[in-house]
C-alpha positions in Angstrom: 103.2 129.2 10.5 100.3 128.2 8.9 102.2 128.0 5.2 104.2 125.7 6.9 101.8 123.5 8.6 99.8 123.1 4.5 103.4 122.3 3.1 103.9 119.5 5.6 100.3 118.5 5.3 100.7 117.9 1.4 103.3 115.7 1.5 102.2 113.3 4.1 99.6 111.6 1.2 97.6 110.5 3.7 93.6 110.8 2.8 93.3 111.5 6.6 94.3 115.3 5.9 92.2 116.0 2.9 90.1 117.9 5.5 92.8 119.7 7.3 93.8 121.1 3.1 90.4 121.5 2.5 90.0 124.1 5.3 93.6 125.9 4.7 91.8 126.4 1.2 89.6 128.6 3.0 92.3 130.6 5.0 93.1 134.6 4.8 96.2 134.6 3.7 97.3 133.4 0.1 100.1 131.6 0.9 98.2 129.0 2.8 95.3 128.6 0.4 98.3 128.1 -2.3 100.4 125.5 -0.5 97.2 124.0 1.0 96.2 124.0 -3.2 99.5 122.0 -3.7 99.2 119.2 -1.0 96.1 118.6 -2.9 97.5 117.9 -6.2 100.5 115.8 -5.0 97.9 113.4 -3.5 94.7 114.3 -5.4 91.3 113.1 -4.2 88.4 113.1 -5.1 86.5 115.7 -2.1 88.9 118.3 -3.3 87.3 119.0 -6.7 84.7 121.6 -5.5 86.8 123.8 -3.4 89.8 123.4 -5.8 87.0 125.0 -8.5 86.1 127.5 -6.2 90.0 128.4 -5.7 90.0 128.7 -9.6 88.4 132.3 -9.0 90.6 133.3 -5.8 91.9 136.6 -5.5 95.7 135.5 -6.2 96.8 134.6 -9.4 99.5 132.6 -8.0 96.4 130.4 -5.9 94.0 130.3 -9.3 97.2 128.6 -11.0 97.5 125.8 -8.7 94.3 125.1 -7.8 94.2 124.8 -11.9 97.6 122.8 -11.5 95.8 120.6 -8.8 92.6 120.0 -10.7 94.5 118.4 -13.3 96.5 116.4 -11.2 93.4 115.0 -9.9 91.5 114.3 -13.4 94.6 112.4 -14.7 95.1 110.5 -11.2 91.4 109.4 -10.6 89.4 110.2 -13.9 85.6 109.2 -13.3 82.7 111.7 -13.2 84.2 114.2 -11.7 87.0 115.0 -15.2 84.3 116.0 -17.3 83.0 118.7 -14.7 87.1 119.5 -13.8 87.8 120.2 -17.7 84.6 122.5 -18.0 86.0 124.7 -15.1 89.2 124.3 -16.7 88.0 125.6 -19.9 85.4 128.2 -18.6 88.8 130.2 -17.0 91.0 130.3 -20.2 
């Protein structure tokens, strides 16, 4: 249930649940930390970056991919300060 409530959260694209995504991030099961991952590369922002570079290091390969896939969906949407630190954990995982 929770899988589905992060793959309807990610395509509302409403900055209102960055925090909801941010917290599924943190859940148990990978399924939820991936889709949760997703919903925050369709409609990147900016307080994602940290937890998305934690997610880089998850447990699942399937989560480390699109927290990766998110990042750069966020550097190319906002650039600013935060691309330089988003390509350095990029880089630092390949």
């Amino acid at each position: 249930m929770r899988y589905r409530a992060a793959e309807a959260l990610g395509r509302i694209r409403d900055p209102r649940v960055v925090p909801a995504l941010l917290a599924l991030l943190d859940d148990e099961r990978d399924h939820v930390r991936y889709m949760a991952a997703k919903g925050l590369g369709i409609d990147p922002a900016p307080a994602a970056v940290d937890a998305l570079i934690l997610r880089l290091d998850d447990e699942n390969p399937f989560v480390r991919r699109m927290a990766a896939q998110a990042l750069r969906s966020v550097a190319s949407h906002l650039g600013g300060p935060d691309t330089a630190r988003i390509e350095s954990a990029l880089a630092s995982r390949d």
